[in-house]
C-alpha positions in Angstrom: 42.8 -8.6 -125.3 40.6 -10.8 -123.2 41.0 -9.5 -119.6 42.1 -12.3 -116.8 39.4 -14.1 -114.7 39.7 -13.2 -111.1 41.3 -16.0 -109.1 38.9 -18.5 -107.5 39.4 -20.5 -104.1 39.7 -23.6 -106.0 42.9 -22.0 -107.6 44.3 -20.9 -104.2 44.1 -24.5 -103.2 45.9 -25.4 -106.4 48.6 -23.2 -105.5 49.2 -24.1 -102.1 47.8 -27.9 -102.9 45.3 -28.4 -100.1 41.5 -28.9 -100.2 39.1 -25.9 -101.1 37.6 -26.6 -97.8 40.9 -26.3 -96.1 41.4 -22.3 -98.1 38.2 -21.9 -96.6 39.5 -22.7 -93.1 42.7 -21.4 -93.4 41.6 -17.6 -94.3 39.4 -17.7 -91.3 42.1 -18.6 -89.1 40.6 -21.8 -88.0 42.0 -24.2 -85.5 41.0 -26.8 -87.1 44.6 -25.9 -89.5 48.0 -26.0 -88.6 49.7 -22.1 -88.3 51.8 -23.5 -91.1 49.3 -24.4 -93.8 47.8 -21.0 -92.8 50.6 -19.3 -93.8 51.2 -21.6 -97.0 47.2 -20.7 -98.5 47.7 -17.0 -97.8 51.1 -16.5 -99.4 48.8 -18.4 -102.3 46.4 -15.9 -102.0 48.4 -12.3 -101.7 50.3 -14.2 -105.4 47.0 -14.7 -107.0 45.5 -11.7 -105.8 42.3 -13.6 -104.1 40.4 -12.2 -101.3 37.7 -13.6 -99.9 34.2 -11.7 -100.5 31.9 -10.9 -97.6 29.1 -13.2 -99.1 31.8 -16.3 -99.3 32.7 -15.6 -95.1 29.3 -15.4 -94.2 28.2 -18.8 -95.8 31.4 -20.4 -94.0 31.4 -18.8 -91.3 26.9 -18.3 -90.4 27.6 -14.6 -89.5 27.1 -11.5 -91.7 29.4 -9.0 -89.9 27.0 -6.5 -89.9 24.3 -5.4 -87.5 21.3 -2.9 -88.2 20.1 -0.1 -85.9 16.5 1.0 -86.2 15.7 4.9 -85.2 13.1 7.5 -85.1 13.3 10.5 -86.6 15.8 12.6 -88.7 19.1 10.8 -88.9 20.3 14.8 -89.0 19.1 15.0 -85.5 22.1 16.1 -82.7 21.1 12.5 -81.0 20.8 10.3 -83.6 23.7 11.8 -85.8 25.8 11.2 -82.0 24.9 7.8 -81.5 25.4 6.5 -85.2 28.9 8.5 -85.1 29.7 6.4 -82.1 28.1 3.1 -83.0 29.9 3.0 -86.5 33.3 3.4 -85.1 33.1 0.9 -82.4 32.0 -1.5 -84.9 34.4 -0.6 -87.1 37.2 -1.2 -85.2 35.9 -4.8 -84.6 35.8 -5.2 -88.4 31.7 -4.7 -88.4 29.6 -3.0 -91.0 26.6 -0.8 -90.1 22.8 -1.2 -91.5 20.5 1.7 -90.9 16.6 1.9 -91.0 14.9 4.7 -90.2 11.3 5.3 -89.6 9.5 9.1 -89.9 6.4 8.7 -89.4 3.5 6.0 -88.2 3.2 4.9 -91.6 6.8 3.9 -92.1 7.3 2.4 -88.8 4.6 -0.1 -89.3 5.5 -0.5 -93.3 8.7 -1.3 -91.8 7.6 -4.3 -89.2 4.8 -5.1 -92.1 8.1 -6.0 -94.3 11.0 -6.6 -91.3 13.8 -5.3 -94.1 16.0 -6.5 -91.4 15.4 -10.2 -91.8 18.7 -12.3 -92.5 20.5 -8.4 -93.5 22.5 -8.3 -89.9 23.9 -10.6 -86.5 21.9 -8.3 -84.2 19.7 -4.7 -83.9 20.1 -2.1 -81.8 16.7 0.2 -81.5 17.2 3.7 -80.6 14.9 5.6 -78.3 11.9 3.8 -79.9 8.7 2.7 -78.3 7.5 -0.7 -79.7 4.0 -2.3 -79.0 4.2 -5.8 -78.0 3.1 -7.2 -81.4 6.4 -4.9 -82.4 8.2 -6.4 -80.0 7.3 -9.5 -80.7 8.1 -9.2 -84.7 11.9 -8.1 -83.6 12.0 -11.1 -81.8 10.6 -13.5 -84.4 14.1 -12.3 -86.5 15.9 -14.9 -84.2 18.2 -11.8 -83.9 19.6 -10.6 -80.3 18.4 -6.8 -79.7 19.3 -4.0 -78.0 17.6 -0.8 -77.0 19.0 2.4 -76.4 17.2 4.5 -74.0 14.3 2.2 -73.2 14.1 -1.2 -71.0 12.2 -4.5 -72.0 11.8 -7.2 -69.5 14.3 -9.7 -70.2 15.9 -7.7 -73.4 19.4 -6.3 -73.0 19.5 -2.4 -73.0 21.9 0.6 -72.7 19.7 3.7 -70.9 20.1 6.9 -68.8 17.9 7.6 -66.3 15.5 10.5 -67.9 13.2 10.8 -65.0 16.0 11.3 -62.7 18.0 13.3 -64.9 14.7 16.1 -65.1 14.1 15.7 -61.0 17.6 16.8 -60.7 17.6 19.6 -63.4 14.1 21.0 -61.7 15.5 20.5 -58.2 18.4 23.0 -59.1 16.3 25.4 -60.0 14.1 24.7 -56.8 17.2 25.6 -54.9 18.1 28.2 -56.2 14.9 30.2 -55.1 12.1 29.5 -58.0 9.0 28.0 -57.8 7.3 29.2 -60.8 9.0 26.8 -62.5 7.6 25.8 -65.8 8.3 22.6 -68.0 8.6 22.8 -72.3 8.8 19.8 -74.1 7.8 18.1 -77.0 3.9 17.2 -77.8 4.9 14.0 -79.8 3.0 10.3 -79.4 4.9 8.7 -76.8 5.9 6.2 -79.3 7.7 8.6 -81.2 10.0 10.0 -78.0 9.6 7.9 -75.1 11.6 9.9 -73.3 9.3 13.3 -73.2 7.5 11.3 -71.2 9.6 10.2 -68.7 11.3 13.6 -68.5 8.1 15.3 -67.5 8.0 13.1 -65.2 10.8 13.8 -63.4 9.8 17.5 -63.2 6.5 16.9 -61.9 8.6 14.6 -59.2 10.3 17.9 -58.0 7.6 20.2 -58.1 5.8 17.7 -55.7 8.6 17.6 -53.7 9.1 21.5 -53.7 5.2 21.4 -52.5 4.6 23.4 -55.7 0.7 22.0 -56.6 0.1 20.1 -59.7 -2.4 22.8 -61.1 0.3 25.1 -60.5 2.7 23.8 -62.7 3.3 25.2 -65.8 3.4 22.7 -69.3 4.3 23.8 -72.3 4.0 21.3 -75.3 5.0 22.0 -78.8 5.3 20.0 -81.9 9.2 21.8 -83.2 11.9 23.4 -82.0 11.6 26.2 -84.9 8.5 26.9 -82.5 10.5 29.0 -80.2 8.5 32.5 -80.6 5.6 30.6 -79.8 6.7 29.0 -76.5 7.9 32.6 -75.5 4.9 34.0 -76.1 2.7 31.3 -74.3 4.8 31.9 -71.2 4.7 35.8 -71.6 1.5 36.0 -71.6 0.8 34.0 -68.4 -0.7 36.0 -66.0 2.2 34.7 -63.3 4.8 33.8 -65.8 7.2 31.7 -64.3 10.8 32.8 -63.1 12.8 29.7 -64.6 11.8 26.8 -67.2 12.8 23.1 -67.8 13.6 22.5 -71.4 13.1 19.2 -72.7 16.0 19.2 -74.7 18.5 21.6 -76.0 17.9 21.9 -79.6 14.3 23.2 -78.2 16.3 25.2 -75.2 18.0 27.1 -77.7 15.3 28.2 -80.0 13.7 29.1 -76.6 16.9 31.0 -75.6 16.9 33.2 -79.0 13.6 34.1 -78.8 13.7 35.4 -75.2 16.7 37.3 -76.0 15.4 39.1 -79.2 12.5 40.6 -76.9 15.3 41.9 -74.8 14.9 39.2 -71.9 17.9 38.2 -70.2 19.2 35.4 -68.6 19.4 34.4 -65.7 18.2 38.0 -64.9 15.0 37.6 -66.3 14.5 34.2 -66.8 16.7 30.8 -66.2 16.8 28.4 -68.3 17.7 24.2 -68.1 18.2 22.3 -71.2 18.9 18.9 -71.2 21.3 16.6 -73.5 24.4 18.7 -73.6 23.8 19.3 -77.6 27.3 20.0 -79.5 25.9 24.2 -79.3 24.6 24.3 -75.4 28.3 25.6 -74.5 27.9 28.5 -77.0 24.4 29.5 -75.9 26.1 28.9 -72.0 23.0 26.8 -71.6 23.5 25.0 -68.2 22.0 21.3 -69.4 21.5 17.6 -68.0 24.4 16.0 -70.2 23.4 12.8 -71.3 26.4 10.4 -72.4 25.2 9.6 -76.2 28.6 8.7 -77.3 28.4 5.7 -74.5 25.4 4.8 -75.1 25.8 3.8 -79.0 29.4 1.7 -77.8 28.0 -0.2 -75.1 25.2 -0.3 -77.6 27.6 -1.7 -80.4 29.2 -4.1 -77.9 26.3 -6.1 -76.1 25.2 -6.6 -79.2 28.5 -8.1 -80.5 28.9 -9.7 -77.5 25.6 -11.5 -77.8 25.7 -12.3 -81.5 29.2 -14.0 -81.0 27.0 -15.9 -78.1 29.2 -14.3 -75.8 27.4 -13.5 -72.4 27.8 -9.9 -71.6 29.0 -8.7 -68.4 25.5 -6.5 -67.8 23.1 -7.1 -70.2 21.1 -4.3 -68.8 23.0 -0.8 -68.4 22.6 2.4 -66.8 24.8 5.1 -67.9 24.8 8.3 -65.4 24.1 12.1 -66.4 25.1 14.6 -65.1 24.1 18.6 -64.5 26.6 21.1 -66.1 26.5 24.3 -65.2 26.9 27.6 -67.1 25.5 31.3 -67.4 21.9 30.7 -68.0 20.3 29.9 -64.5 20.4 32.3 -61.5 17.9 33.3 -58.5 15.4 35.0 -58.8 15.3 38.5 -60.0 
């Protein structure tokens, strides 16, 4: 048996005799028809089974529903798997699809604005935690697409961001007041392109140290390329001839590796050692890691929202926002011993 066609629009207009034009209208809820004839062409279409495809609304209608978010790194990561998770339901709820590129290395991220995949495929971007050049820059803009970066500011550009500089001075100054001054700072060693915010976050630290009158030849850096890498750090720091009394982790997938390798030498903490982490990672309450929380949930939906907002041609309340973090407290920072 021959199976049946799948209805058409031109068949819904037959049904509900109007235009095809005016089924177009109609199951976008236009003005432009009467609530009546609305109701007429989609009692036609729920008979004939018809629903209108994506590709159909997007031609009528000059939007695609969908915008693309462009990240570094893994999208395993603790940060990026938070701030898709968040980004995907608040455009989901607004009827929205998500488009993800990622980039690993150099080599991908310039194959990537070599071939701009992104061209025509979304409304808007959002670009996570990503240092662009200003040729990069420049490309994203060429897309006639609005954009919006998470974690970094771009003069004139709309942007969701914490303070990172801040949030380390703060984390440091804790440990300041609570009696150290051999404080030392471990971090990531990757291209500031790759993590703008290592940067920034040593920064911060070096801020407090200043303030603490700690000299700059005095404090203590520690740079490594993985958070597997945690024996390593320990042993760097060990070794010191004044090792220090507390340390500033960059973040707390790193802070926790850091954490498990002090304790299998049979250091203790805070008795030995305090430790800061910073991000508030999904495990920091099980290691008791106090940690600079960062809100990564917020930043993906007001992320997801300006960039709505600004594809609709909607102007935003704030195009550019600062979300706060905040110092949580738990068992792995004490004075001195």
């Amino acid at each position: 048996m021959t199976p049946l066609s799948p209805s058409s629009m031109a068949d819904v207009a037959m049904r509900a005799g109007v235009s095809v034009s005016t089924v177009s209208r109609a199951l976008r809820g236009s003005e432009l028809v009467s609530p009546a004839t609305i109701e007429r062409v989609r009692e036609a279409a729920e008979e004939l089974d018809f629903a209108v495809s994506r590709a159909a609304s997007s031609l009528a209608s000059g939007r695609l529903n969908r915008v693309a978010v462009l990240l570094s790194g893994s999208l395993g990561s603790w940060f990026n798997g938070c701030l898709l998770d968040a980004t995907y339901a608040a455009l989901h709820e607004r009827g929205q699809e998500l488009l993800i590129y990622r980039t690993l290395s150099r080599d991908e991220r310039d194959d990537f604005f070599a071939t701009l995949p992104a061209r025509r495929n979304a409304d808007a971007m959002i670009v996570g935690s990503l240092e662009l050049t200003a040729t990069q820059r420049q490309r994203l803009q060429n897309l006639g697409m609005p954009l919006v970066f998470v974690n970094r500011r771009h003069a004139g550009a709309a942007s969701v961001a914490i303070d990172d500089a801040a949030g380390a001075e703060v984390a440091t100054q804790h440990l300041v007041n609570l009696g150290h001054r051999r404080v030392a700072y471990v971090g990531y060693a990757h291209a500031p392109s790759a993590r703008p915010s290592s940067a920034r976050r040593l920064t911060g630290y070096r801020t407090a140290m200043a303030a603490a009158r700690v000299p700059e030849r005095n404090q203590r850096v520690v740079l490594t390329s993985r958070a597997e890498d945690g024996e390593d750090v320990v042993s760097q720091l060990l070794g010191a001839p004044s090792p220090p009394t507390a340390l500033l982790v960059e973040a707390d997938d790193l802070a926790m590796r850091v954490l498990a390798a002090l304790w299998r030498v049979g250091l203790r903490t805070p008795q030995d050692l305090s430790v800061v982490g910073f991000d508030d990672h999904a495990m920091a309450e099980t290691f008791g890691l106090t940690t600079m929380a960062q809100p990564v949930a917020e930043l993906g939906r007001q992320a997801a929202d300006l960039a709505l907002d600004l594809a609709a041609g909607d102007a935003p309340r704030r195009r550019v926002i600062t979300l706060p973090t905040n110092l949580v407290l738990r068992t792995t920072t004490g004075r001195p011993g």
